[in-house]
N, C-alpha and C positions, 0 to 999 in steps of 0.2 A: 431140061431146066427144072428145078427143086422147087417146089413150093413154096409160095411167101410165106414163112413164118408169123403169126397174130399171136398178140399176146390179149389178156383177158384186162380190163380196167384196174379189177385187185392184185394182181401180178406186177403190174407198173408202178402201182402205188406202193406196195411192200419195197419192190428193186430200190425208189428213189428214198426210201425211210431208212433203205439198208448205210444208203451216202451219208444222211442227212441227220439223221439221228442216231444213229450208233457208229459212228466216225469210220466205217470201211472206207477205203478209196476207190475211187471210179473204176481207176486200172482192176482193182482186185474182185471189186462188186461185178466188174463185164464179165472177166474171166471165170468165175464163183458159177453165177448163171448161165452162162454162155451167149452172153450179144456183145454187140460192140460198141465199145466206149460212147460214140457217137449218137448212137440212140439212148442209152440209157443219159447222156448230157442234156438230149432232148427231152425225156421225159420228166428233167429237175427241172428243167425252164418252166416246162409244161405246166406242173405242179405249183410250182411258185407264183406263177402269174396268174393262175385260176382255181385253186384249189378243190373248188363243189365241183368247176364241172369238167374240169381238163380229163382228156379221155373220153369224150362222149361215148365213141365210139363209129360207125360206119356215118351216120344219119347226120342231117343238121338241124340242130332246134329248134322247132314252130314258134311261130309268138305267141301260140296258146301254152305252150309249155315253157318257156321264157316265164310267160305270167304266174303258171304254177310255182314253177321254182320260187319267183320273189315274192308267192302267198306263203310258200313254204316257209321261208329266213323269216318273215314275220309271226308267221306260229310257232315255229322254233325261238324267235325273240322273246313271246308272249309265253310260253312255258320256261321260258329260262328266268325272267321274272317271276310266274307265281313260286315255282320252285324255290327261287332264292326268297320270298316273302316266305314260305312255307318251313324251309329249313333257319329266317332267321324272326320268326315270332315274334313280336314284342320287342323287337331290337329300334322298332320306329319311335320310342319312349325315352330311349336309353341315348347316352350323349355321345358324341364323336369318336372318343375312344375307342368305346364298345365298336360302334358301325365301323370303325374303321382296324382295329382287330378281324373281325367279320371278316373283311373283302380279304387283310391279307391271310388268313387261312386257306379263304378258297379261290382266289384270283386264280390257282392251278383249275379249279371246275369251271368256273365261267370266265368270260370274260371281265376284265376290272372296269371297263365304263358299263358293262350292264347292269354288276352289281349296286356301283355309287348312282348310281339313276335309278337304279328299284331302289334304294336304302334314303336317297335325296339327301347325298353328299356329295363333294366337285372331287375332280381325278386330282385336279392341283392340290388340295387339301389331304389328300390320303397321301400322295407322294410326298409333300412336306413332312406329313407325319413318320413316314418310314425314316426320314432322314434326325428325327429327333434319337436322343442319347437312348439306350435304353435303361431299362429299371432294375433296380435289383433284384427282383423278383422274376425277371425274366431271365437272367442267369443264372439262379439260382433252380429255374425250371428246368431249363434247358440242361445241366448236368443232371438232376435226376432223371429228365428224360434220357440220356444217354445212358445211365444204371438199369432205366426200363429196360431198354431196347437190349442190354447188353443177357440182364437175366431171362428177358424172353428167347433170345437166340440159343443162350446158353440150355436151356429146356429144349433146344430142338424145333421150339416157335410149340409147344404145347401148351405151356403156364397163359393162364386168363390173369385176370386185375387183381386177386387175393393173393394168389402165390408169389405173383411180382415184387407184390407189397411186402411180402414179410421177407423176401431178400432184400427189399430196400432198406426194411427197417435194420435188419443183421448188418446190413455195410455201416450202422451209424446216424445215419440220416432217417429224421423225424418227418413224420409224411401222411397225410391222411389216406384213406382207400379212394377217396374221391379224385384226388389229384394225379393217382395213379391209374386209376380209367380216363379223367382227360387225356393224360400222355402218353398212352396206348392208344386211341383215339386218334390224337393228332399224328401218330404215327401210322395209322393204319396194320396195327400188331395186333391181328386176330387169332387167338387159339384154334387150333385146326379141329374141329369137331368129332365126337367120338364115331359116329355114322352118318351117311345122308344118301339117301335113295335115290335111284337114278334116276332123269325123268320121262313120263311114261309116252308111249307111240298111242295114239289114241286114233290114229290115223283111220280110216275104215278101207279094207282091204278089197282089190279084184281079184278077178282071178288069176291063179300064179301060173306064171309060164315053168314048163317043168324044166329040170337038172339035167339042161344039156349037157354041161362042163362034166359032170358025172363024175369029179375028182382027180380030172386029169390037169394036174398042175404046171405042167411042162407045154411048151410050141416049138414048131422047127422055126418060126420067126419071129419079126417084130410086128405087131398088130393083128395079130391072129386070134389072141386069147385077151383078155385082160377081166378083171373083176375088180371091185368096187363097194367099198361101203362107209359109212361113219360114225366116228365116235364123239364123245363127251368130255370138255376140259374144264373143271369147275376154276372159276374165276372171283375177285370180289364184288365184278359187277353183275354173276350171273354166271348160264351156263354161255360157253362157246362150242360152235359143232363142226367138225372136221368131216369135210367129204375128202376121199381118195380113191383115183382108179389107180391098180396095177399094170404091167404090160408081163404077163407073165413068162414071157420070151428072155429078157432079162432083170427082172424084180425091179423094174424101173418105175417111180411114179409119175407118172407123163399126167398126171391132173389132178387139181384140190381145190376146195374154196372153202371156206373159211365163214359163217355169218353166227349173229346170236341168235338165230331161230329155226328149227328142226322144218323146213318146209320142203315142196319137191325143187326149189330152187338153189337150194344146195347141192343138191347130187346133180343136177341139169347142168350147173356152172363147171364143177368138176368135170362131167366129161366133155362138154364142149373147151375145155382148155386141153383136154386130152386130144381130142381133134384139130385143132388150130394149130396144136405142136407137132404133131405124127401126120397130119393129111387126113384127107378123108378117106375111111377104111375100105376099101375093097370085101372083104370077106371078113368080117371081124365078130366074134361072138365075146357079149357083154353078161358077166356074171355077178349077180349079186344077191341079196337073201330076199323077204318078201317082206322088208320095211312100203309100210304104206306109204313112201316117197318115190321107193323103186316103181310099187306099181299104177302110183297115179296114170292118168292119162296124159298130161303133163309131157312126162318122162318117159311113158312108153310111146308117145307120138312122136319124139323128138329121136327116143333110137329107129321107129319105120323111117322119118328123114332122113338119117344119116346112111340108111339101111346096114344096121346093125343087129344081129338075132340076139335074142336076148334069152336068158339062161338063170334060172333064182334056183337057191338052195331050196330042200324038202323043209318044213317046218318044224323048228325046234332042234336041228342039227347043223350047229356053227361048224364040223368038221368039215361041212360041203363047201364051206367059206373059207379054210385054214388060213390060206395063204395070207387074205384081210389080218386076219387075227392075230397073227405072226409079225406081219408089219406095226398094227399100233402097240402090242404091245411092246415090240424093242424102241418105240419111238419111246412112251411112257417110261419102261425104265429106262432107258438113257438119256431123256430129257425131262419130262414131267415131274414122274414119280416124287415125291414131296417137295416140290415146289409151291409156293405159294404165290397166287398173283393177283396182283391190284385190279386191272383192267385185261379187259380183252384185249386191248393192242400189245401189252405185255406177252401173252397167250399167244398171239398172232406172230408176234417176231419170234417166238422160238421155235414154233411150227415150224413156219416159213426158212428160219437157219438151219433146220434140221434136215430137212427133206431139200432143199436146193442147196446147201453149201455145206452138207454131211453126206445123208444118205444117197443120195444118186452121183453125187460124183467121188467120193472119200471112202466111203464106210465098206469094209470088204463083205461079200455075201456068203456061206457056206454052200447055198445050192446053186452057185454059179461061179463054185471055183476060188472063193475067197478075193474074188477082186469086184470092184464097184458095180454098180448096173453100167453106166456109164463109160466105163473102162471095158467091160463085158462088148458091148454094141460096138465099140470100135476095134475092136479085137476080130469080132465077125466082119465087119467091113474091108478089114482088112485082106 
């Protein structure tokens, strides 16, 4: 009998975002991934009727952590008011209009009864106002924002608010520089910056388990070898950090996760999806470099549970790594590579399309015969 397949809480939530917000279908979203309709139906319900907590996971929730949670939604309440006091200054002076422009710029950031209750205006009154005619002024914005947006593209998405400007001015249209940093602004059309520096592992290191893999990139199977690491995807809200293990048997990625913060619980999450989906490894040796995440304690207590040997690159030689290396970079240029994105969940959905509905089951490999990982494993099974 095969092992229950587990998936990881961010894994479910990604699969139901794939239905729900970028219009794949159930049918195609089951197949895409490989479950079955039936569960992935279940985990829209899931979602839908409980959002914070659907997914808990194995456990069932104490009343002391019930309590935390609804201390949480109120400090998350209480920060999403000062914030919105913080980003609308002085707007408590200014008359209905104003506060109610306000809400609808950012009704997309917060919610709209938090912000008319921090701002102490009513839902019904902002909605009436949406429903009023609009101004001349505001169509008349509205098409030079579209001139913005068009000469910013047009640059490749490089030109900041002055260059924009002076093709605005060239099409004819009279326009101040200020008016043109608002509708860059409200567009969220930032110039891509000339440099920005990676950020740094500050992490404080143990000591490293040596180079068992020794460079041997190849397994006679699946779950014998695998190696692991993560990268950097600059975002508008921050960095986002990509854990992934390989299965070096068929360049399959059998585990990732995904968070905005460099900790050992990014590479812990990644490989225990890598165990939940392959089983627990029998003899499995894990390779990774000497990121102060790999060798927390953390993470190397978590591979003696699984009883998994563990194997780091020598220091200051990614070659020891290639195969990692190999992998984000085809991810970056076939997917990242100048893209620019608003938010991490932006970030997160292309990951997530790349690696479960590209790379492991589509994408042909050169060191496995030019057909998928995934194609590859059932070729040997056969």
């Amino acid at each position: 009998m095969g092992t229950r397949r587990q998936f990881s809480r961010e894994f479910k939530v990604e699969a139901v975002k794939l239905v729900k917000e970028r219009g794949v279908s159930i049918t195609q979203a089951a197949l895409d991934l490989d479950i079955h309709q039936t569960m992935l139906r279940t985990w829209i319900r899931e979602l839908a009727a409980d959002p914070q907590q659907a997914f808990p996971g194995k456990g069932v929730m104490k009343p002391e952590q019930a309590e935390i949670e609804r201390l949480k939604k109120e400090v998350a309440k209480l920060k999403m008011e000062r914030d919105i006091l913080k980003k609308g200054r002085g707007l408590l002076r200014e008359g209905l209009a104003v506060k109610f422009e306000f809400v609808a710029k950012h009704r997309g950031v917060w919610p709209t009864g938090v912000i008319c209750e921090a701002l102490g205006v009513s839902r019904s009154g902002f909605y009436a106002w949406l429903q009023r005619p609009r101004s001349q002024r505001s169509f008349t914005n509205e098409s030079i924002g579209k001139q913005v947006k068009q000469s910013f593209l047009d640059s490749d998405r490089t030109y900041g608010a002055r260059r924009v400007w002076r093709d605005v001015l060239a099409s004819g249209v009279n326009c101040g520089l200020h008016l043109i940093e608002k509708l860059m602004l409200q567009q969220a059309l930032r110039a891509r910056p000339r440099r920005r520096g990676l950020p740094k592992d500050d992490g404080q290191r143990s000591d490293a388990a040596s180079n068992v893999l020794d460079r041997q990139f190849t397994a006679d199977g699946p779950n014998q070898k695998w190696v692991a690491d993560f990268t950097y995807i600059w975002t508008a809200e921050g960095w986002l950090y990509v854990a992934v293990v390989l299965d070096l048997f068929s360049r399959r990625a059998v585990g990732w996760s995904m968070q905005a913060s460099m900790t050992s619980q990014l590479v812990a999450d990644a490989l225990m999806m890598a165990v939940w989906r392959r089983g627990k490894p029998v003899a499995l040796l894990h390779h990774s470099d000497q990121g102060s995440q790999y060798t927390s304690g953390h993470f190397q207590q978590l591979l003696k549970d699984q009883g998994i040997t563990c194997s780091m690159s020598r220091a200051g030689e990614v070659w020891d790594n290639s195969a990692m290396e190999s992998f984000f970079s085809s991810m970056k240029t076939e997917r990242i590579a100048r893209k620019v994105f608003r938010t991490r969940d932006e970030a997160r959905a292309k990951v997530f399309d790349y690696i479960e509905r590209f790379y492991n089951p589509t994408r042909r490999h050169s060191t496995i015969g030019y057909v998928s990982p995934v194609q590859f494993e059932q070729a040997q099974r056969a």
